[in-house]
N, C-alpha and C positions, 0 to 999 in steps of 0.2 A: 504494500500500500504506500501509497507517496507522503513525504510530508506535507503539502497543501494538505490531503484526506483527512491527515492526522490531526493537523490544525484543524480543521475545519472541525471537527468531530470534539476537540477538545473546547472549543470556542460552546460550539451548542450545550455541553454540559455545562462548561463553567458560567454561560449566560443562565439556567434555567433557576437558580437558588434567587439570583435578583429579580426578573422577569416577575416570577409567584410571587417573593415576599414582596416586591414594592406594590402588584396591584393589591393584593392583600391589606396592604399600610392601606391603599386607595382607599380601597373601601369600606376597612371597618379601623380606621386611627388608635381606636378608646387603648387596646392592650400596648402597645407601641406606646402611644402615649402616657399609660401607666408607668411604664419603666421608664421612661424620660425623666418624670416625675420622680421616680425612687432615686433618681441618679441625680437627684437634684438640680436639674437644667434649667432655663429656664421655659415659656410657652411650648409648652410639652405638644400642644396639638397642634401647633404649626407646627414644629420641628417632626411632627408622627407626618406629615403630608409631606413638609419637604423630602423627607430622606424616603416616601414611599415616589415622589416623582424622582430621585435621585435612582433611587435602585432599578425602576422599569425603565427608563432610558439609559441608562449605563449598562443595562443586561440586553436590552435590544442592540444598544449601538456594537456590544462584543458577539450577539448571536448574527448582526450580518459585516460583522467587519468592518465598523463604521469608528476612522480614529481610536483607532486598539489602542496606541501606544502609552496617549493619553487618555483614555477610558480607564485601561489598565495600569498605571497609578493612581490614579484617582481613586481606584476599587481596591487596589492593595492597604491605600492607608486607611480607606473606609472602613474595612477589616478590621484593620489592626486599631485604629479610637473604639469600634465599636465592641472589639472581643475585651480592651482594656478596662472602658470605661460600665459595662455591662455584664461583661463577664469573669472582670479582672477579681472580682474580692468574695469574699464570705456573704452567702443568702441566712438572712436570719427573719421568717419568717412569723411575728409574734401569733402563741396559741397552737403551734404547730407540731407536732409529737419529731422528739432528738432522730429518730430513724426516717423519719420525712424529710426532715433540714439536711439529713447525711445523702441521701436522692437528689437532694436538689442542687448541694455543691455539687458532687461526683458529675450531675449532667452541668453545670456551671462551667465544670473544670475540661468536658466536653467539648462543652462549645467555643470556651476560647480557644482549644488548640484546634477547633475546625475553623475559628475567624485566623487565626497566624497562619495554618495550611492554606487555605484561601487565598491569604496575604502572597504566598508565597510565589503561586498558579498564578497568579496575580500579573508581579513583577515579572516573570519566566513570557506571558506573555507580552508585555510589554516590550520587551527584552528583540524576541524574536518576532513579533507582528504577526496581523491577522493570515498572511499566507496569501498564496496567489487566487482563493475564493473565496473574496472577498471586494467589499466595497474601497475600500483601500488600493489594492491592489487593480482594480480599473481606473482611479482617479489618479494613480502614479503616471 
């Protein structure tokens, strides 16, 4: 198989995690915006719509090829604030039984090392570009 294929193949996965969660954020803010809120941010429900339009045009521009290079930093560090600042510490959920809180880090500690993997796929694309099928690649 060629590497355009391979690019191409690895683009459509690593597009489909933003694509779902940013229309997701679209549509329904409130839980997004919850955790904004826990993280002490400020206008949590704008910030749940920004980063849901951030993530479905940053997953569409990587799933047809559109300014990969920079898509894919932009998504690298997006990763990397989000798995920090979300998923970087201790869930202490009050009223909650010690073997539920011990569930919730474990998938906590989960998810940041899937937002740094991410990060990583991230920059790897960036690096190398969306490949010859792609939107990029006709507008060179």
């Amino acid at each position: 198989m060629s590497s355009s294929v391979l690019i191409l193949i690895a683009r459509i996965l690593l597009s489909f995690i933003f694509i779902l969660s940013g229309f997701g954020k679209l549509a329904d803010p409130a839980a997004t915006a919850g955790m904004i809120t826990g993280a002490g941010l400020p206008a949590a429900t704008a910030l749940a719509y920004l980063a849901g339009v951030f993530e479905l045009v940053a997953g569409l521009a990587v799933l047809v090829g559109f300014q990969t290079k920079i898509v894919g930093w932009a998504l690298a560090a997006f990763c990397v604030f989000t798995g920090v600042v979300f998923h970087g510490g201790t869930v202490a959920v009050p009223g909650w039984p010690e073997g539920a809180l011990g569930w919730i880090n474990t998938l906590n500690q989960i998810m940041l090392m899937k937002n740094v993997t991410l990060a990583g796929a991230y920059i790897l694309l960036a690096t190398v570009g969306a490949g010859s099928i792609s939107i990029d690649a006709r507008r060179a």
